[in-house]
N, C-alpha and C positions, 0 to 999 in steps of 0.2 A: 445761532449755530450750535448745534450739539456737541459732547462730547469725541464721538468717533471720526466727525465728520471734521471739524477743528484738530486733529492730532491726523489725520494722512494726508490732509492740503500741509502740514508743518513740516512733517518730514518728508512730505514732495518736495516743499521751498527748499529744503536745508541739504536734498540731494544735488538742488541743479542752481546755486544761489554761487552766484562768482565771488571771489574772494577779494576782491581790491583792498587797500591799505586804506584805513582807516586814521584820521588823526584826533590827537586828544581837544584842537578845538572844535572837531564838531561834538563832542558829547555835548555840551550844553544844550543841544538844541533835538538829541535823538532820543536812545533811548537806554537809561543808564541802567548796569544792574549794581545791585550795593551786596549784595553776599553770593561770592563765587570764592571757589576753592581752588589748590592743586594739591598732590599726592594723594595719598591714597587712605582714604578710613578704614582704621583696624581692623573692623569686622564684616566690612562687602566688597566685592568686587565694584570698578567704576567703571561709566562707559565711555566716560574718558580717564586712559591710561597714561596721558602725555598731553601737556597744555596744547597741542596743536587738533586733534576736534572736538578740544572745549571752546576755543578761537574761530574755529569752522561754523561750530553748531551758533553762537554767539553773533558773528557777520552776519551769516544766512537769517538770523530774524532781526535785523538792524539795530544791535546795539553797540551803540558807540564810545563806551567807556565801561567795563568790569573793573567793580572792587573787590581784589583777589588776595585770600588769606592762605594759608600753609596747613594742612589737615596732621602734618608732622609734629605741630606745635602743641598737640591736644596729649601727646605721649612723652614727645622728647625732651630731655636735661638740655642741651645742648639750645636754647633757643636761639641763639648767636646765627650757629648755622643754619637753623632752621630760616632763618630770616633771609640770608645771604644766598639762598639757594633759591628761596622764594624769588628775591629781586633780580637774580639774574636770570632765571628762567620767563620772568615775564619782560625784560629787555630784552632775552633772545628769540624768543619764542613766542610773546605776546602778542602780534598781529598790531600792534601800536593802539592795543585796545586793553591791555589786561594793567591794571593800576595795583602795586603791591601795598599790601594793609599788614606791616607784620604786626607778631604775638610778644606780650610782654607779659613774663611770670612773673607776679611782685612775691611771689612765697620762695622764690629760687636769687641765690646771692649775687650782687652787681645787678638787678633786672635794672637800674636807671641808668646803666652805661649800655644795655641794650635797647632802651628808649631814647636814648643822644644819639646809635646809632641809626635806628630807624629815620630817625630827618635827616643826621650830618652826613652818611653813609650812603646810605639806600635811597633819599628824598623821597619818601614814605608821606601821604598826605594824612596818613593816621596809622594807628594802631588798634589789633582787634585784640579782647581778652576772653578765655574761656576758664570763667573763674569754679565751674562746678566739677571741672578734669582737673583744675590746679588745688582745691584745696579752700580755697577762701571766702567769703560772702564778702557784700559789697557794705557790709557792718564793719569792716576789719580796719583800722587804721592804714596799711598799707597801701589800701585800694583807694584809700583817701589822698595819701600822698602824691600816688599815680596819678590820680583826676587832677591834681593842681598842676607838677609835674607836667602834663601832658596841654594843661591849659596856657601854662603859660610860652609852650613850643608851639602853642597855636593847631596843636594835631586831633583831628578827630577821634573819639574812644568809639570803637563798636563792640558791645557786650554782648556775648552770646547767651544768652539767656536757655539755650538746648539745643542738641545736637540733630536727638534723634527720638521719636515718640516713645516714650515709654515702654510700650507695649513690644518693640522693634530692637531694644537694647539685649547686649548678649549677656548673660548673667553673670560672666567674669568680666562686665566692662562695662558698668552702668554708670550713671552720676544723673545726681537728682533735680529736678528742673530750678531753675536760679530764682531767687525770691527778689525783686527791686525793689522793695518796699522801701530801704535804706535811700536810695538813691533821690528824690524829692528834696531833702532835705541837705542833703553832699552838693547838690547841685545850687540851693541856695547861697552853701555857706562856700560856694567855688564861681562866679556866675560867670567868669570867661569859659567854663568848662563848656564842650561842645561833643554831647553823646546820639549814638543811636545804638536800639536796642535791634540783636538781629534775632530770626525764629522767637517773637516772645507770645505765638498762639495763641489760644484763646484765651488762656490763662490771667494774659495781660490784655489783651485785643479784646476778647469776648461779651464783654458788658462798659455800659455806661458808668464802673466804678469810682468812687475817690480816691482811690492810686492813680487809676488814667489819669484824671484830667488833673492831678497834681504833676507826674510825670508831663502829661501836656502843656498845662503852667509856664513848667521851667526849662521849655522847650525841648524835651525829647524826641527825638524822632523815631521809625519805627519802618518795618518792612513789609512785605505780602506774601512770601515764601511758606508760613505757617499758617497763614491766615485760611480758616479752612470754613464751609458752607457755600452754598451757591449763592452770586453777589454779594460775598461777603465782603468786599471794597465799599460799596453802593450801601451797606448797610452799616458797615461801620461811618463812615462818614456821615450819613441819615441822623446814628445816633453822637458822634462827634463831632462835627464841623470842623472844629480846631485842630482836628491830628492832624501830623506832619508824616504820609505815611507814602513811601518811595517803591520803588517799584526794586524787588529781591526775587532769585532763584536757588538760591542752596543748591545750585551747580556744582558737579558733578552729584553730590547724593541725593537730587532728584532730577530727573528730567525737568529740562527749563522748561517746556511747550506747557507743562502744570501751570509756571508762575504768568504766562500769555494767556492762559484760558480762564485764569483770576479776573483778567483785561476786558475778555469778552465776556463776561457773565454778567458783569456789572452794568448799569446807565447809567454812565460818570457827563457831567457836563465837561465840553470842552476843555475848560478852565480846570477843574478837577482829573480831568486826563492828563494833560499837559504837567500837573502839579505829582502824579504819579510817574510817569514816565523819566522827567527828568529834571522839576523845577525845585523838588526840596531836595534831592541831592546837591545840587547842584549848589542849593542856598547853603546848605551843609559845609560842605566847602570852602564857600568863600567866606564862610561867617567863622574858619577855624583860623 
């Protein structure tokens, strides 16, 4: 199916796709997304203004559990609130589909009483960090603390490795793509720690390197949001077998229907579909 023709059968589905309640035990079995947003990014307008049709648009192509982070978190002091606002808006408003992942700044004071609240408060199944808006590399002692910290609350760390292409950043508001090089060896010397890397493009995805398959190693996992080239799923897996790579839409700052037509471009076997869809999240999870 081509491009054109795969994006107006989508937004056919997504105009006339009934909205039923969804529950959080079927995700294991549909189809999960692991990096979705709410509010709003500094520098674009979104086409979803209100978690309800990021909720719509999300139903309508059968996914049955979003892991939903705070776009407010990439700017604001205030993470507390930014988190509290996060969770209640996907209890309210979440269609029993949007799962909250708050932000934890280890560079801003008390962040580990914002990370007690993420599980004790909010029952947060992880927490997401975006360490190249806060300030830190994942070289920093802090972000060490965090990892253990987090390993031993059992909560998944997702690292945002970039927000937005380089080339797309607004010159009063850039930050430079995250280096994981650090991370291999953090994860050794933490082994309950339980990471995924979100948008880490081709940077990180792109070749057959010795970062991958040491990050692969020690089990990290990985998303398809950034993942760019035709069957670029089909080929990474060709040249890695071993990644652990889940199926992601960087919802709302791109149209999901991009991260479905990663789906179809690919010849993924069964087994390999199913393991995108929603088996290593899934494993993700339960292994936190």
């Amino acid at each position: 199916m081509n491009r054109r023709r795969f994006l107006t059968h989508a937004i056919a589905a997504a105009a006339v796709a009934p909205l039923a309640p969804v529950s959080l035990q079927a995700a294991a079995s549909g189809l999960i997304d692991t990096n979705t947003w709410l509010s709003h990014w500094p520098t674009r307008r979104s086409w979803a203004e209100t978690p309800v049709p990021l909720v719509a648009k999300l139903r309508a192509h059968g996914v049955t559990a979003a892991w939903t982070g705070n776009f407010d978190a990439a700017l604001h002091s205030d993470i507390a609130g930014a988190n509290a606002r996060l969770a209640t808006a996907c209890a309210r408003d979440g269609g029993g589909i949007l799962m909250p992942f708050g932000t934890v700044n280890p560079a801003l004071p008390d962040w580990e009483d914002d990370l007690r609240r993420c599980q004790e408060t909010h029952r947060m199944p992880g927490v997401r960090i975006l360490p190249s808006y806060h300030g830190y590399g994942l070289d920093d002692p802090r972000f060490a603390r965090l990892l253990d910290l987090a390993a031993q609350r059992g909560l998944l760390v997702q690292i945002v490795a970039s927000m937005e292409d380089d080339r797309s950043q607004n010159p009063g508001f850039t930050a430079p793509f995250l280096s994981v090089a650090p991370l291999p060896d953090l994860l050794e010397k933490t082994p309950r720690a339980r990471v995924m890397i979100l948008n880490g493009t081709s940077r990180i995805l792109g070749a057959n390197t010795p970062l991958l398959q040491r990050l692969i190693k020690a089990g990290t996992c990985f998303e398809i949001a950034t993942l760019e080239s035709v069957a670029g799923i089909e080929t990474l897996l060709q040249r890695s077998p071993e990644v652990r790579v889940a199926f992601g839409s960087h919802a709302p700052y791109f149209y999901f229907e991009a991260a479905l037509l990663k789906l179809q471009e690919s010849n993924l076997t069964a087994a390999q579909l199913t393991a995108v869809r929603h088996g290593h999240a899934t494993a993700a999870l339960a292994r936190s």
